[in-house]
N, C-alpha and C positions, 0 to 999 in steps of 0.2 A: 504494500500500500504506500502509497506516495505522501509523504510529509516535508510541507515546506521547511525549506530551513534558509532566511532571509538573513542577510549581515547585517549585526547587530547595530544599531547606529545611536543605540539611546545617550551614547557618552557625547554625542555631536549636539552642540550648539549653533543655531544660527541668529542675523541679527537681524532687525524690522526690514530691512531691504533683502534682505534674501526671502524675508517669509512672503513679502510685495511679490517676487519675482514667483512664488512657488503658486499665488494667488492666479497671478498672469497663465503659468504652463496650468494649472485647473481649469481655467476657464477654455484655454486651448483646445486642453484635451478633449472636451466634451465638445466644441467647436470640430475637432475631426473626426471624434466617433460617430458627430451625428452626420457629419457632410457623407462621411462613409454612407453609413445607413441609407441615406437620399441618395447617395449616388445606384446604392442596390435596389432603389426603386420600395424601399420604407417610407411610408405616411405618418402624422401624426394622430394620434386617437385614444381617447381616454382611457383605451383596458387594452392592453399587451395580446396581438395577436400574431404569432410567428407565422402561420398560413397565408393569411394576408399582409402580414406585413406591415404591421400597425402598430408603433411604440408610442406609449406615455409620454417618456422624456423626449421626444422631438421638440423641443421647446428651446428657446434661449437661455443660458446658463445660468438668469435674474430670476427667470420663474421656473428652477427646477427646487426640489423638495432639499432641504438644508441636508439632509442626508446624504441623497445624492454627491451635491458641492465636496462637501466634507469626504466624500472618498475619494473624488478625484484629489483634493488637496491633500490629503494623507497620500495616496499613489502621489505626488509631485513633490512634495516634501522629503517624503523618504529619498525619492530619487535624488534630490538636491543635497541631502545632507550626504549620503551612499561616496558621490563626486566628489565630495568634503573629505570624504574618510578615506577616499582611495587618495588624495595627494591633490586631489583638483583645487584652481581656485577660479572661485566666480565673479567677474569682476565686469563691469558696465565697459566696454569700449571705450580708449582714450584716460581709462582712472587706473593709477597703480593700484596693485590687489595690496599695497600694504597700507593704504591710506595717502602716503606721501605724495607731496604737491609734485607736478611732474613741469620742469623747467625746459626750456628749447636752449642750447648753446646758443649763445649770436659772438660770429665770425665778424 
């Protein structure tokens, strides 16, 4: 029998910008599973019908159940802290990942 066994990340900290950014890949996520879905010819509809092809959460990421949201952000979270723990660092484009102000030489 198959038992996950996930890399442990609870020792991983992250801080209000990263949780921003884990905020952002949740909302994505559900932004591509449902483009998927549409693209396999899935409708929106109040009661889950795999035959037809008719899911609940077809809906914008604003009006899906806090439940919902919340796994996609735990799935994005974990993933971000995961990158953290392997050695990765996350850093906005153009910002040093240690903080430090980033100066241009002038020749």
């Amino acid at each position: 029998m198959y038992e996950p066994k996930p890399i442990d990340t609870s020792d991983v900290t992250v801080s209000e910008e990263i949780m921003d950014v884990a905020e952002q890949l949740a909302r994505n996520t559900h932004e591509v599973w449902a483009k998927g879905r549409r693209d396999e010819g899935w409708v929106y509809g109040e009661t889950l019908d795999r035959e037809k092809k008719v899911h609940p959460l077809l809906v914008p990421y604003e009006e899906l159940p806090e439940s919902e949201k919340d796994y996609d952000r735990r799935t994005s979270l974990e993933t971000l802290k995961l990158l953290l723990k392997l050695g990765y660092r996350i850093q906005k484009d153009g910002t040093p990942a240690d903080g430090a102000k980033k100066f241009d030489k002038i020749r």
